[in-house]
FIZA-173000 format. One record per residue (C-alpha): residue number from 1; residue in one letter; z negated, x negated, y negated. Coordinates in Angstrom, 1 decimal, always signed. Example, Ala and Ser with C-alpha at 12.3 -4.5 7.8 and 13.67 -1.06 7.14 Angstrom:
2
+-----+----+--------+--------+--------+
:   i : aa :     c3 :     c1 :     c2 :
+-----+----+--------+--------+--------+
:   1 :  A :   -7.8 :  -12.3 :   +4.5 :
:   2 :  S :   -7.1 :  -13.7 :   +1.1 :
+-----+----+--------+--------+--------+
This chain:
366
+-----+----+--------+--------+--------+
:   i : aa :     c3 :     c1 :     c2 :
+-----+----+--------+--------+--------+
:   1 :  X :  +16.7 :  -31.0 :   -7.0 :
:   2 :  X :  +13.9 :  -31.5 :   -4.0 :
:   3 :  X :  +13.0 :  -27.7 :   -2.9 :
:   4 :  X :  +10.1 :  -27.3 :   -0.9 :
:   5 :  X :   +9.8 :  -24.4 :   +1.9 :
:   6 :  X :   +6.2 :  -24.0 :   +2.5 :
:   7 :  X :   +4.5 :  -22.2 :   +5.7 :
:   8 :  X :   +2.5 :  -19.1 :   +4.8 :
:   9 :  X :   -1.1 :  -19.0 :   +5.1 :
:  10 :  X :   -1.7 :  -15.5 :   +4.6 :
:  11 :  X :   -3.1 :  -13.5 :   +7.9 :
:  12 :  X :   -1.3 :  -11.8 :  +10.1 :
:  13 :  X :   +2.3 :  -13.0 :   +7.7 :
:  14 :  X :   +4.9 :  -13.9 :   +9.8 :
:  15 :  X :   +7.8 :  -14.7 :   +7.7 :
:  16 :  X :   +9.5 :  -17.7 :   +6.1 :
:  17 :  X :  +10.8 :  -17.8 :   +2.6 :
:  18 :  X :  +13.9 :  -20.0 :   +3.6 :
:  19 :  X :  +15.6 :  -19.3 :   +7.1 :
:  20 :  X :  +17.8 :  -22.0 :   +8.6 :
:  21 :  X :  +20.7 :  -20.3 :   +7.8 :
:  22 :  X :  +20.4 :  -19.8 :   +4.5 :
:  23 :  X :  +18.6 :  -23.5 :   +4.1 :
:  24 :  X :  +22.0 :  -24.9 :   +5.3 :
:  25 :  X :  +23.9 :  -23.3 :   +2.4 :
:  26 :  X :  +21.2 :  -24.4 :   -0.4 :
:  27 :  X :  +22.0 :  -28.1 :   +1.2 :
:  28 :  X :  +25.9 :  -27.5 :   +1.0 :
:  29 :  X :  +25.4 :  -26.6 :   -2.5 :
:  30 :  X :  +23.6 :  -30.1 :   -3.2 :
:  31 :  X :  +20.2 :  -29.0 :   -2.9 :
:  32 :  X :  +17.8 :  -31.1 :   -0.5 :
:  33 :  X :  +15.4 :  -29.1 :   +1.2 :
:  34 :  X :  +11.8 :  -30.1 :   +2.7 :
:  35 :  X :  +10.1 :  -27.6 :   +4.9 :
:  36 :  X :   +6.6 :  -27.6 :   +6.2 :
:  37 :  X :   +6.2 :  -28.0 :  +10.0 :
:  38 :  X :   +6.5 :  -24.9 :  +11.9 :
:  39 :  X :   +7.0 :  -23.0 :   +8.6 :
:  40 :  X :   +9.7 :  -20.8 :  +10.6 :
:  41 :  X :   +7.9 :  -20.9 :  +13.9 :
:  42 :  X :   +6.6 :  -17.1 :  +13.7 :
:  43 :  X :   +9.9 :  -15.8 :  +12.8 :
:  44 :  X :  +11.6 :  -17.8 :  +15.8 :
:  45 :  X :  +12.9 :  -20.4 :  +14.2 :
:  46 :  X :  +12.4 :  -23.7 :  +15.1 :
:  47 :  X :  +11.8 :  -27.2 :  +13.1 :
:  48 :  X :  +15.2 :  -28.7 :  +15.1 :
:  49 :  X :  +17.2 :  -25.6 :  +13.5 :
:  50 :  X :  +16.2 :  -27.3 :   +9.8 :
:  51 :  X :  +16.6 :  -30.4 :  +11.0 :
:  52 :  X :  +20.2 :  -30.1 :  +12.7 :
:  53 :  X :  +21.3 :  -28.7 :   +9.3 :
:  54 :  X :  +20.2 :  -31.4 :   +6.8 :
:  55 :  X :  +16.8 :  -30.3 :   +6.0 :
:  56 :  X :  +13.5 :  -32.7 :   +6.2 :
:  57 :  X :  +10.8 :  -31.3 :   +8.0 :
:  58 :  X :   +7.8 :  -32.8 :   +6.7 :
:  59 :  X :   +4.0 :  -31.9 :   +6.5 :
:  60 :  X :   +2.2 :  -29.9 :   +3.9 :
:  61 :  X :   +0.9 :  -32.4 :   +1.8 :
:  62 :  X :   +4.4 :  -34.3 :   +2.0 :
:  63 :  X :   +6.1 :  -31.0 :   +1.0 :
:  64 :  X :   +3.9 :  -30.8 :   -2.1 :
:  65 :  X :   +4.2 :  -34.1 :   -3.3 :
:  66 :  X :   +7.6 :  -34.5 :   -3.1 :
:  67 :  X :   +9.2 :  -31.1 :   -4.2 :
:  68 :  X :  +10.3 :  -30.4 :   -7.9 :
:  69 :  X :  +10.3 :  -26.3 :   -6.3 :
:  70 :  X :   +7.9 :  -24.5 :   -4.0 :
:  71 :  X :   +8.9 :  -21.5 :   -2.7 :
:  72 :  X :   +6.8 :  -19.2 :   -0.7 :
:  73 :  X :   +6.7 :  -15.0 :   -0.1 :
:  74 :  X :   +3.3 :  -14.5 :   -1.2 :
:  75 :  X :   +1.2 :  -15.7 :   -4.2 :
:  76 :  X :   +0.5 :  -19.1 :   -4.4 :
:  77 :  X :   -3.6 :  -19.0 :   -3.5 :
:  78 :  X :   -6.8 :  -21.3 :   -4.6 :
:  79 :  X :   -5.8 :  -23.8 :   -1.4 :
:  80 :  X :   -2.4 :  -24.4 :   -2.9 :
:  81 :  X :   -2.9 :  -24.7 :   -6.2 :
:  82 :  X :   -5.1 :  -27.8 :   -5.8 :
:  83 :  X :   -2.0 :  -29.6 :   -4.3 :
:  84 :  X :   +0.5 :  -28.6 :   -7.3 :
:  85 :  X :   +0.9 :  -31.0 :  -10.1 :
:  86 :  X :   +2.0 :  -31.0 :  -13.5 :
:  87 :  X :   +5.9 :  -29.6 :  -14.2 :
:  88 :  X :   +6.8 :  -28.8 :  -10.8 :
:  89 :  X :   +8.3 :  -24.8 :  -10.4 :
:  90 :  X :   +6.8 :  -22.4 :   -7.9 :
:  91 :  X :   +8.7 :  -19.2 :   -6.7 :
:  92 :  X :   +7.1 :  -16.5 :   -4.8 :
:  93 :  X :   +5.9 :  -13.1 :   -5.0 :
:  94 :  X :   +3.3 :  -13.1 :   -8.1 :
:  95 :  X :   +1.7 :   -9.4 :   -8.7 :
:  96 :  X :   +1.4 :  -10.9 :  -12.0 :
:  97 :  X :   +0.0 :   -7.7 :  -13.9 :
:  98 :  X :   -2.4 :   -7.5 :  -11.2 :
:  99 :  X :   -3.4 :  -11.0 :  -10.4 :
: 100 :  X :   -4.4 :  -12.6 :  -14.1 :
: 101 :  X :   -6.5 :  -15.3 :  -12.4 :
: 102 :  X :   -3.8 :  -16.9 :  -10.3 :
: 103 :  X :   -1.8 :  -16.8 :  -13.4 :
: 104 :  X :   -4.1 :  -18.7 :  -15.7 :
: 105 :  X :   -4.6 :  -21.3 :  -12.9 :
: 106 :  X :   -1.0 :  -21.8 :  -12.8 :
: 107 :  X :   -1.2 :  -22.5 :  -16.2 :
: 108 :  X :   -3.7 :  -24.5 :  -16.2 :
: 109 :  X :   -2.1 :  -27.1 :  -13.7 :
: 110 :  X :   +0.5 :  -27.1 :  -16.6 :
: 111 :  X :   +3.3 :  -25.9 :  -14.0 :
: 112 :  X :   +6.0 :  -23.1 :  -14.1 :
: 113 :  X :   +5.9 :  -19.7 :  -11.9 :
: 114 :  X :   +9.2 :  -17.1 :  -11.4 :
: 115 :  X :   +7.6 :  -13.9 :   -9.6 :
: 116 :  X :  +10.2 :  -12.7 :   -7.2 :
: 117 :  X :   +8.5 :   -9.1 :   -7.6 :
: 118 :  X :   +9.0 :   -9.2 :  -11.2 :
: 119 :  X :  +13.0 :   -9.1 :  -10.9 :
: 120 :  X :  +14.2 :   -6.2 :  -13.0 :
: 121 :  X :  +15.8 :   -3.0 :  -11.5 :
: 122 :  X :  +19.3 :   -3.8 :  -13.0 :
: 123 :  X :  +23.0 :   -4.1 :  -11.1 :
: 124 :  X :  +23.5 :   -7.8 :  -11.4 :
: 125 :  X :  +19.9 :   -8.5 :   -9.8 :
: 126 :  X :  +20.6 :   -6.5 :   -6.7 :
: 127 :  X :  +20.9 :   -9.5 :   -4.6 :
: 128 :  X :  +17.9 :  -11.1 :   -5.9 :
: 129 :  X :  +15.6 :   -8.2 :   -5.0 :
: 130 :  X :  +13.1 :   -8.8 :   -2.3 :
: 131 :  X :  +11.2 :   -5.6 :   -3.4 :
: 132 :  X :  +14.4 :   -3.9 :   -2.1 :
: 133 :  X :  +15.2 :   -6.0 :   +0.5 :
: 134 :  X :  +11.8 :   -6.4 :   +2.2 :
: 135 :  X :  +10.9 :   -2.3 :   +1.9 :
: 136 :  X :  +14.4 :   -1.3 :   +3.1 :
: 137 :  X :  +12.8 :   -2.9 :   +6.6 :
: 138 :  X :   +9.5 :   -0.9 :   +5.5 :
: 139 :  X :  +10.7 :   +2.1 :   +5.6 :
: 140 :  X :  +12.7 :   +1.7 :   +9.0 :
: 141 :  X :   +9.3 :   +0.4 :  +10.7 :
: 142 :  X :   +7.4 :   +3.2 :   +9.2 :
: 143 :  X :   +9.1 :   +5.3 :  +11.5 :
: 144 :  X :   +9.5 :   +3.5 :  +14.7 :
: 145 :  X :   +5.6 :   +2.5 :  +13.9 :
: 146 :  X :   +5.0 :   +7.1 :  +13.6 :
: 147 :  X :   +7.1 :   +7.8 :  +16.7 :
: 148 :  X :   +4.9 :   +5.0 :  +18.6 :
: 149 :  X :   +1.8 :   +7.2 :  +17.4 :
: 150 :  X :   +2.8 :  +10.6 :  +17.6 :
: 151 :  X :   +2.2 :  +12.5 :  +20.7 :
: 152 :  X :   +5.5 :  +14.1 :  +20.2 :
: 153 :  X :   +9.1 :  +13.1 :  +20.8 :
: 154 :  X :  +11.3 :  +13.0 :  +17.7 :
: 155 :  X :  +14.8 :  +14.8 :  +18.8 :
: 156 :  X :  +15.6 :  +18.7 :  +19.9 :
: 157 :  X :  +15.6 :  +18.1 :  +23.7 :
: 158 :  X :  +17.0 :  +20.8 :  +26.2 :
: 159 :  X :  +15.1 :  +20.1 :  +29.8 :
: 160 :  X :  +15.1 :  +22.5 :  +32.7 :
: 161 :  X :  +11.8 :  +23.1 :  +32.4 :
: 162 :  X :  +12.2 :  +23.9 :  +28.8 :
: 163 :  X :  +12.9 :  +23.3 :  +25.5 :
: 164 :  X :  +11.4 :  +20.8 :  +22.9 :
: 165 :  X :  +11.7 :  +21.8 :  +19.2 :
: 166 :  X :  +12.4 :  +18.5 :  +16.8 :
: 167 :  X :   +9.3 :  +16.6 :  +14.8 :
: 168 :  X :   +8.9 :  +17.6 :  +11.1 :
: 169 :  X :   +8.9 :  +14.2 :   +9.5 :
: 170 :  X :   +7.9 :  +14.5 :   +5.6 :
: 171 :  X :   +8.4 :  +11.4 :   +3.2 :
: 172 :  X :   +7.0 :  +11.4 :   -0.3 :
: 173 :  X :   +8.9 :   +8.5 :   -2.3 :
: 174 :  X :  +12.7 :   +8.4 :   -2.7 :
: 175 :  X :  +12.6 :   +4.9 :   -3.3 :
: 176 :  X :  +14.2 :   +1.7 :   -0.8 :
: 177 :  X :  +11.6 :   +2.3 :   +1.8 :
: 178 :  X :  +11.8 :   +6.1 :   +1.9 :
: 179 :  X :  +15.6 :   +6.2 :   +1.9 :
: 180 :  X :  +15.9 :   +3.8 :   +4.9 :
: 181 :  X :  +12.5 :   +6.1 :   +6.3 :
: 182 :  X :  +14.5 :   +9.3 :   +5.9 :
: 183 :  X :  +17.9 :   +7.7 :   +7.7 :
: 184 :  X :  +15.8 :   +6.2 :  +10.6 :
: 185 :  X :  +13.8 :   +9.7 :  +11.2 :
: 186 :  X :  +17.3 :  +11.6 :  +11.1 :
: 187 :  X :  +18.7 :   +8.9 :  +13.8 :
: 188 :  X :  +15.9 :  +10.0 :  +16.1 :
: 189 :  X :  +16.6 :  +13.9 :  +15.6 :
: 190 :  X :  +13.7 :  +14.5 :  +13.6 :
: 191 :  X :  +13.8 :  +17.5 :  +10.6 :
: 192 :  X :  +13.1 :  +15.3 :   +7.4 :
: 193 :  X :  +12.2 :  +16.6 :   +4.3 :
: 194 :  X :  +10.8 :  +14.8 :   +1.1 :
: 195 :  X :   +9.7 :  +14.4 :   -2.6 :
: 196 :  X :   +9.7 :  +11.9 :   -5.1 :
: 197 :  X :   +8.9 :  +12.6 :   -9.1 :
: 198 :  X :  +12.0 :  +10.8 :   -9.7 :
: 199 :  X :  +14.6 :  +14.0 :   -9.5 :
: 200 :  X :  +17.7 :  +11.5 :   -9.3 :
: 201 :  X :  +16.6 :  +10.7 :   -6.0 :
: 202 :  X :  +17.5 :  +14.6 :   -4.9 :
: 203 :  X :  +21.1 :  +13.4 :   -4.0 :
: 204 :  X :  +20.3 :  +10.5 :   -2.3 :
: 205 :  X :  +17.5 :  +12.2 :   -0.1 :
: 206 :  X :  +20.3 :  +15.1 :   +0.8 :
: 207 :  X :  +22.7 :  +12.7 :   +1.6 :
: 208 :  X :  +21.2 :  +11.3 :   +4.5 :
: 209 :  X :  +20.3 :  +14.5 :   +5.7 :
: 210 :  X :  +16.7 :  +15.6 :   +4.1 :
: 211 :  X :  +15.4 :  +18.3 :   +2.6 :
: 212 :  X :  +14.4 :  +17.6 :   -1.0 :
: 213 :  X :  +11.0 :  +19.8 :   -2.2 :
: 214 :  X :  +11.7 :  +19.7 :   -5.7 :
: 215 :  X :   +8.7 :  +19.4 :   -8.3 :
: 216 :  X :   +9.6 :  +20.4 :  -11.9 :
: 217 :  X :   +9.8 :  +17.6 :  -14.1 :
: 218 :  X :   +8.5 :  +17.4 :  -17.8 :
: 219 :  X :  +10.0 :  +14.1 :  -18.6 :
: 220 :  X :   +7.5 :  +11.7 :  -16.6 :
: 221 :  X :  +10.0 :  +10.3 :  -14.4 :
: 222 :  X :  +10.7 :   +6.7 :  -14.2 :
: 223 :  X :  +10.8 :   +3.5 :  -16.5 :
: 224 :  X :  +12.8 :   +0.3 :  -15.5 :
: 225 :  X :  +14.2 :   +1.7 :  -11.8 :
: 226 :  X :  +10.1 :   +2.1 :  -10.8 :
: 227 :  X :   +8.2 :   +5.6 :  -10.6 :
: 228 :  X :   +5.5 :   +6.1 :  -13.1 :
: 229 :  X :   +2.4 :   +7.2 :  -12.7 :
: 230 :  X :   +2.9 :  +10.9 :  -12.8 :
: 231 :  X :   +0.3 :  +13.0 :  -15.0 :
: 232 :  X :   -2.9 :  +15.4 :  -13.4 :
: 233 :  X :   -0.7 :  +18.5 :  -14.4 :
: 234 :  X :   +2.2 :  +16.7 :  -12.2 :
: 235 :  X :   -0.1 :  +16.0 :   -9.2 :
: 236 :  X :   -1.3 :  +19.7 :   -9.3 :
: 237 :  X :   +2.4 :  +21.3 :   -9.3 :
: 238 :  X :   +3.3 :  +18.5 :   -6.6 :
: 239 :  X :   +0.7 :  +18.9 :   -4.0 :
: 240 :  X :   +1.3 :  +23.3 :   -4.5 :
: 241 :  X :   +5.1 :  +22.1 :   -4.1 :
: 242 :  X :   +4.5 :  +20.2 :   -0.9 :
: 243 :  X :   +1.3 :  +21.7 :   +0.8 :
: 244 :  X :   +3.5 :  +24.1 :   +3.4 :
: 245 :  X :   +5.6 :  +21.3 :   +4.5 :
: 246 :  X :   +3.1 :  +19.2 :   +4.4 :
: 247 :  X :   +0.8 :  +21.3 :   +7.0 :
: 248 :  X :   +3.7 :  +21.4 :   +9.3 :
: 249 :  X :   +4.5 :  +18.0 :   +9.6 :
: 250 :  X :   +3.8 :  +16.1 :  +12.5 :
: 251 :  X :   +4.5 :  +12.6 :  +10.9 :
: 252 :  X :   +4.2 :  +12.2 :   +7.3 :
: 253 :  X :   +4.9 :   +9.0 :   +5.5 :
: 254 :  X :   +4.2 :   +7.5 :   +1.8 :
: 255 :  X :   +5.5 :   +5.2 :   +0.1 :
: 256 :  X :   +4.3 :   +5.6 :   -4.1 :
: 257 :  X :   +3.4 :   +2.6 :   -5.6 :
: 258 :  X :   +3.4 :   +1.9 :   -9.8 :
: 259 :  X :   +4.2 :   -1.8 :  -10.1 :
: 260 :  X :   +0.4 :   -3.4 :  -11.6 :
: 261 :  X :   -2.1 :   -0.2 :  -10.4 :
: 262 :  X :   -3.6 :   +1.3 :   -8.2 :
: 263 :  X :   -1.3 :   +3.7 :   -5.7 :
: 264 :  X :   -1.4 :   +7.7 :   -6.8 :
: 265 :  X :   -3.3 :   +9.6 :   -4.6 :
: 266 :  X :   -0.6 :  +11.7 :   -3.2 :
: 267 :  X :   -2.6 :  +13.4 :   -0.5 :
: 268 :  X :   -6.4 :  +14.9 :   -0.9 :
: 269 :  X :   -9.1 :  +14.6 :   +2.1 :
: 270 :  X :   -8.8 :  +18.4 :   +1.8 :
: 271 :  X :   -5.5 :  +18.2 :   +2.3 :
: 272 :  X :   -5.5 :  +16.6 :   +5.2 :
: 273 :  X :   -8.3 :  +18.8 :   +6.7 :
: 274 :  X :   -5.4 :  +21.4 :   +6.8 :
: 275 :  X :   -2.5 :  +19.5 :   +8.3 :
: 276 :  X :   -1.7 :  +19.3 :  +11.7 :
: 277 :  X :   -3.9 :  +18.5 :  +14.8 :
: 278 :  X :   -2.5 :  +15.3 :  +16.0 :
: 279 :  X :   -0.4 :  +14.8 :  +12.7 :
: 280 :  X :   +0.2 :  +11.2 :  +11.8 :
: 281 :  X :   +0.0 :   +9.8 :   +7.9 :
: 282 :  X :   +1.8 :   +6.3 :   +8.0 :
: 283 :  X :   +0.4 :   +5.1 :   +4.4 :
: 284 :  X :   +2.7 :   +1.9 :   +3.2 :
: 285 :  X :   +1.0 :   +1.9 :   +0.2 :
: 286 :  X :   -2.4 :   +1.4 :   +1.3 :
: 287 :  X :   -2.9 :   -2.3 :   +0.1 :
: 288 :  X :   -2.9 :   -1.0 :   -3.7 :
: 289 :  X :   -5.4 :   +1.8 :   -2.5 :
: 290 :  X :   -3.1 :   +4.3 :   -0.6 :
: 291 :  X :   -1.1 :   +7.5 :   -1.2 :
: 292 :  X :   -3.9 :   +9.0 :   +1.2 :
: 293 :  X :   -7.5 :   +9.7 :   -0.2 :
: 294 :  X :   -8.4 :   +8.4 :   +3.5 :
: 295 :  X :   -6.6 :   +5.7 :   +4.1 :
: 296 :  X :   -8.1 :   +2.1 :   +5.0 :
: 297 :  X :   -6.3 :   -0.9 :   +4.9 :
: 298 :  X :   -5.3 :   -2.1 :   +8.5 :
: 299 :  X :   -7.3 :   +0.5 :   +9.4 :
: 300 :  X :   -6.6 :   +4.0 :  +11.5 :
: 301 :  X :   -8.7 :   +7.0 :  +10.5 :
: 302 :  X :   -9.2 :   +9.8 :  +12.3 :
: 303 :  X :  -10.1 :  +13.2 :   +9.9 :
: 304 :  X :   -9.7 :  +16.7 :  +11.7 :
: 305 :  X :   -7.2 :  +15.3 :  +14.5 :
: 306 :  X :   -5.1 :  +13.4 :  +12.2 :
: 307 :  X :   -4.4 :  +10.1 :  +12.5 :
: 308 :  X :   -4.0 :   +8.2 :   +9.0 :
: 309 :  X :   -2.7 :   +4.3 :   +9.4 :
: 310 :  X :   -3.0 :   +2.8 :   +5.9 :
: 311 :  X :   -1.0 :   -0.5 :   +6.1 :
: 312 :  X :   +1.5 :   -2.8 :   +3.9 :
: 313 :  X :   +4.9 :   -2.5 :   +3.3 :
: 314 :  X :   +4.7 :   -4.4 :   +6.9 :
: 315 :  X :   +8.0 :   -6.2 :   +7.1 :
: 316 :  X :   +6.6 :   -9.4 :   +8.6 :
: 317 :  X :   +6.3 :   -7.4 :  +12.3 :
: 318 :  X :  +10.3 :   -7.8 :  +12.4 :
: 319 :  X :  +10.0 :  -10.9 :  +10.4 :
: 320 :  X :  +13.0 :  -13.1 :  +11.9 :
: 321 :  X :  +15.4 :  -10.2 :  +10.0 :
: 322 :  X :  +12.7 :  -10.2 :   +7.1 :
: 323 :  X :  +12.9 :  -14.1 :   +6.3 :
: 324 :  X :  +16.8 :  -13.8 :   +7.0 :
: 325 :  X :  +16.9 :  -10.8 :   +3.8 :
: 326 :  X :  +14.3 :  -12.5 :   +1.7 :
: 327 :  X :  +16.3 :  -16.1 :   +2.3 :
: 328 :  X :  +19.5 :  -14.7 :   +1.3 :
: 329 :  X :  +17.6 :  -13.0 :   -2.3 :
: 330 :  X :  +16.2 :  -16.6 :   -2.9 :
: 331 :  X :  +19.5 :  -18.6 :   -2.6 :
: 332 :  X :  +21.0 :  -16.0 :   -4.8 :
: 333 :  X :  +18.0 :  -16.8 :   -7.3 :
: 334 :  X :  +18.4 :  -20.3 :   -7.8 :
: 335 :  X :  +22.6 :  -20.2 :   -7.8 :
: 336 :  X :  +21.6 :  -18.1 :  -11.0 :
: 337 :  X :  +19.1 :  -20.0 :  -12.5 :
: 338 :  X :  +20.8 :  -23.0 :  -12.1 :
: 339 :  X :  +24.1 :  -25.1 :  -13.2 :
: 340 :  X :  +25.2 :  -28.4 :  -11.4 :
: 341 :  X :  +21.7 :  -28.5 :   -9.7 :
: 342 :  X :  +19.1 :  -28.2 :  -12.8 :
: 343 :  X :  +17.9 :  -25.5 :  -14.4 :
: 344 :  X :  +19.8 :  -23.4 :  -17.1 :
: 345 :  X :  +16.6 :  -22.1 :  -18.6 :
: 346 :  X :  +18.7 :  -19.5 :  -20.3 :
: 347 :  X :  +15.4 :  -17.6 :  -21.6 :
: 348 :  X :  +17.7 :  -15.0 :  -23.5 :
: 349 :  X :  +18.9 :  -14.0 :  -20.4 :
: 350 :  X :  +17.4 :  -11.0 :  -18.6 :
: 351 :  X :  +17.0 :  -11.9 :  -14.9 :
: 352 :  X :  +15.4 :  -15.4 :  -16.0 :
: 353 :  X :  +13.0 :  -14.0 :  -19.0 :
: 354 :  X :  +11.9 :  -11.0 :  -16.5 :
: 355 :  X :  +10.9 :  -13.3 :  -13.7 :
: 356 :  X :  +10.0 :  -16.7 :  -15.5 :
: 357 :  X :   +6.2 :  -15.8 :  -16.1 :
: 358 :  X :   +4.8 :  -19.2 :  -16.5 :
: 359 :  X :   +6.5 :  -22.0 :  -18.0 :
: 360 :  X :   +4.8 :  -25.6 :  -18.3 :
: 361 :  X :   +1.5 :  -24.3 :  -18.5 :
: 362 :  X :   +2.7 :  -21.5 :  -21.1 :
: 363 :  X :   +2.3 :  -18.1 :  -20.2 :
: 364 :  X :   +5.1 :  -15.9 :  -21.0 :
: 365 :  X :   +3.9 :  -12.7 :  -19.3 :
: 366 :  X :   +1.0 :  -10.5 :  -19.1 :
+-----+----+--------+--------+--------+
């Protein structure tokens, strides 16, 4: 089987879906790779680390024509598409609830798509999960990304001239990002407190040393390991729930999203006209229209003295870790999917009938 690493295209992406290191196991394990020129370069990898290891490097066009399986980090776009042909697999990150179009083209080239962001929340797909893997760097640069804004320091500091009382830091989303976000903040000596409408998520949050504001719960909680969307009676009792913590906080960071819609507005323009002077909202769910009724995609807003940065779940600005994690969830991937080098195609199978959501030109999933 001929797997093809292709370079990203998409702005300001840094990352590489295979890393060398993890490219040398696939080709002990009897794959033969082909990776795109200078597909690592942004993650400071270079061609000569594929080549040394058994890997052609080759150009686009070559990589496209010769590979049964293209494997990228984000969806597959108009410019690709025209170079895929008939029966070959791509593997990336889909968003195919949200993203119909790139589905039906798929389709219509009469090839077969797994969506990495599809995986489902169980045990044995752990170490398949890029979601997880990718926001568990999130969440870490959420916080280093806040204390680089804030006009504060993070930690209790004792001086001769005086002392310096700790940052309030307050998370809202108890998920991978907002655990790692919460253990990072604690590090750096910050008070943490959060929320999420998940209430199983209270023990992990006090674990790593954060207050948990809790919201009571009428059953709306989660479905498949994701949040749902919560209800306008939820909102209501979560923002009264939050409102004093949140006008004390000096960074406050959000991670919501619902897999297929539009982020939850977490936090009201109103809202923010009462927090802080100098606060800083670090939105990380801003590219499916942000926690923050203000935020802006790559965009920093100023409302009242606060700062709001809407942004992705950015882990391609420490992408040479980033490739390394989402590498690792991608070998793991194909060991499962396949036996003696060829696809098992085991559709009663969970992890493959989650994730396979086009096959020859059939859609599966909507």
């Amino acid at each position: 089987m001929k797997i093809g690493v292709l370079k990203e295209t998409k702005k300001g992406e840094k990352r590489v879906s295979i890393s060398p290191n993890i490219a040398k196991q696939l080709v002990e394990k009897g794959f033969e790779l082909i990776v795109e020129e200078n597909a690592g370069t942004s993650s400071s990898f270079k061609d000569s680390e594929y080549s040394k290891i058994g890997a052609s490097v080759e150009k686009r066009g070559v990589v496209f024509k010769e590979s049964d399986v293209l494997i990228k980090i984000n969806p597959f776009d108009e410019e690709d598409l025209k170079l895929v042909d008939k029966g070959q697999i791509l593997m990336s990150q889909l968003y195919h609830k949200s993203n119909t179009e790139l589905i039906e083209a798929i389709a219509a080239k009469g090839a077969t798509a797994f969506s990495m962001d599809a995986m489902p929340r169980i045990t044995r797909a752990q170490d398949m999960d890029v979601l997880s893997s990718q926001n568990n760097l999130a969440g870490y640069k959420a916080v280093i990304r806040g204390a680089y804004e804030m006009t504060k320091i993070f930690p209790l500091m004792m001086t001769a001239a005086g002392t310096i009382t700790p940052s309030r830091v307050l998370i809202y989303g108890v998920g991978v990002a907002g655990l790692q976000a919460i253990a990072t903040a604690k590090r750096l000596g910050a008070v943490v407190e959060a929320t999420d409408i998940r209430t199983e998520t209270k023990e992990q949050a006090e674990s790593l040393g954060a207050k948990f504001i809790s919201v009571d719960n009428k059953g709306e909680e989660s479905e498949g390991g994701y949040a749902k969307e919560a209800s306008e009676d939820y909102a209501r009792r979560q923002k009264e729930a939050v409102n004093e913590s949140l006008f004390k906080a000096d960074l406050v960071i959000t991670t919501a999203m619902v897999p297929g819609r539009k982020s939850p507005v977490l936090i009201t323009a109103e809202q923010v006209s009462n927090m802080k002077n100098g606060a800083v909202i670090i939105d990380l769910a801003a590219a499916q229209g942000g926690n923050c009724e203000l935020s802006k995609m790559n965009e920093t807003v100023i409302h009242n003295g606060v700062k709001i940065i809407g942004t992705t779940i950015s882990p391609e600005s420490v992408s040479t870790n980033a490739s390394d994690l989402y590498a690792k969830n991608m070998l793991n991937f194909i060991v499962h999917l396949t036996e003696n080098n060829e696809f098992k195609w085991d559709l009663e199978e969970e992890i493959t009938d989650g994730t396979l959501i086009v096959q020859e030109g059939k859609i599966r999933k909507n």
